[in-house]
C-alpha positions in Angstrom: 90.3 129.7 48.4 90.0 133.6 48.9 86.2 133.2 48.7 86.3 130.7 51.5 88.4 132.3 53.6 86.4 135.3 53.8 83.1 133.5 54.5 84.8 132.2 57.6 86.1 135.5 58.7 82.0 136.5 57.5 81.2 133.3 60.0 83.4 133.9 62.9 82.3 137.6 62.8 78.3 136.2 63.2 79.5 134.2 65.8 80.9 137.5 68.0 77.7 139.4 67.1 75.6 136.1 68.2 77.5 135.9 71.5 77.6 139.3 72.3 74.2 139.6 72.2 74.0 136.4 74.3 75.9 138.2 76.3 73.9 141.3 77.4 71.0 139.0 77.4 72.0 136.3 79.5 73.9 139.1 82.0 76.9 137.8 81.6 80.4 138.4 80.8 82.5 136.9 77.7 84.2 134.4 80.0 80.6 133.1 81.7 79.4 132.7 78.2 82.6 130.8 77.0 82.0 128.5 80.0 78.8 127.7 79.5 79.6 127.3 75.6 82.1 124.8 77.0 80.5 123.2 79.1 77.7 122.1 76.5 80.3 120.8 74.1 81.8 118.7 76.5 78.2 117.4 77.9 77.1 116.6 74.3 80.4 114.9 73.9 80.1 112.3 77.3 83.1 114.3 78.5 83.3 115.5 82.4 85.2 119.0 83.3 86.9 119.9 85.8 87.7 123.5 87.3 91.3 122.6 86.1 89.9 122.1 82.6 87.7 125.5 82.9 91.2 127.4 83.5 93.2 126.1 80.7 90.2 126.7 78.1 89.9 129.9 78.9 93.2 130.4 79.8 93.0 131.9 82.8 94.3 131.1 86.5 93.1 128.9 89.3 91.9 132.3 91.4 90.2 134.2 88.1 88.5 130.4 87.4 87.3 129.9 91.1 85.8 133.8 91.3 84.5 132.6 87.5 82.6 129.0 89.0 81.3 130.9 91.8 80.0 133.6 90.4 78.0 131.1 87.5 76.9 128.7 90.4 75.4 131.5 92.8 73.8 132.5 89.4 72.5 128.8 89.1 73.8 127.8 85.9 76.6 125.2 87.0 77.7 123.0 89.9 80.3 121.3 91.4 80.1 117.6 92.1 82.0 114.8 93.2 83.9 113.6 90.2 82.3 109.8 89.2 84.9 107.5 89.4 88.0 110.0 91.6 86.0 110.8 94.8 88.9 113.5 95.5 88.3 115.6 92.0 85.2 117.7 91.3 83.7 118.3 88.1 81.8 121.6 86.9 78.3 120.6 85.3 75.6 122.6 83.9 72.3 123.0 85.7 68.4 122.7 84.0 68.2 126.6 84.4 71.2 127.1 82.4 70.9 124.9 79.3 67.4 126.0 79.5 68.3 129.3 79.5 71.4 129.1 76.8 69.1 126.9 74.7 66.3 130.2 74.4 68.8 132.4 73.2 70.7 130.3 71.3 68.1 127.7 69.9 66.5 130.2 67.2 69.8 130.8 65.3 70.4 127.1 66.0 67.3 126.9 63.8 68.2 129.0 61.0 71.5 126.8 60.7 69.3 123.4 60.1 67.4 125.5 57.9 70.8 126.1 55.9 72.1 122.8 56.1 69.4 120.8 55.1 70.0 122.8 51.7 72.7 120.1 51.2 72.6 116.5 50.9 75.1 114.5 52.8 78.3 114.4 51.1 78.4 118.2 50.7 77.9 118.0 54.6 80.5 115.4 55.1 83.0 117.6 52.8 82.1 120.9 54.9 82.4 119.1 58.4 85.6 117.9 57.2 87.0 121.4 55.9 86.0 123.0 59.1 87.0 120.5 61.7 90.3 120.6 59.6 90.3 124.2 60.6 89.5 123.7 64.0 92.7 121.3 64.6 95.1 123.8 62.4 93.5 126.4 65.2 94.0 124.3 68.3 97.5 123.0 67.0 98.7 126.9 66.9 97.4 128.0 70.4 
């Protein structure tokens, strides 16, 4: 268990070196990037966002999220829209030039995890998406 444990503090530790490179090389600051991060989760998931839903992520207020969606939209990498199906709400969405742009950083270390993965057939993979979306929940459950 000791083993495993440290390879996700290992893992986690990537992931901040990853992002903050991201980071400096997208010209952004950590909670633009976390956005954006969001933002594609939710898109690959068929869920919409609103600004509401931006704040409590990131845990930050209504004013610091609205100076956030502005600052990412004059940038061109989201938008606002009408909200499909409540013509009242808006939803945040990401634009071509963003996941375009996330996609070039991101998609060579992207590549290198396939590469690892495909090292193991699926059971292992089934056992290790379990593990860590077991982590995930014990994570979210403590926020």
């Amino acid at each position: 268990m000791t083993r495993a444990l440290r390879a996700i503090r290992s893992l986690s530790d990537a992931f901040d070196r990853m992002h903050s490179g991201m980071k400096g090389d997208m010209d952004m600051n950590a909670s633009d990037l976390a956005t954006l991060r969001m933002l594609i989760i939710r898109e690959q998931r068929g869920e919409t966002v609103s600004p509401h839903g931006v704040a409590t992520h990131l845990r930050i207020s209504t004013a610091s999220t609205t100076k956030l969606l502005d600052r990412l939209e004059k940038s061109g990498h989201l938008e606002r829209r009408p909200h499909p199906s409540d013509g009242r709400a808006r939803v945040v969405v990401l634009t071509d030039k963003s996941r375009t742009e996330f996609f070039r950083h991101f998609g060579g270390h992207l590549s290198l995890m396939r590469d690892v993965a495909q090292r193991y057939d699926d059971a292992e993979l089934a056992t290790i998406a379990s593990f860590l979306d077991e982590l995930t929940d014990a994570i979210v459950a403590t926020d």
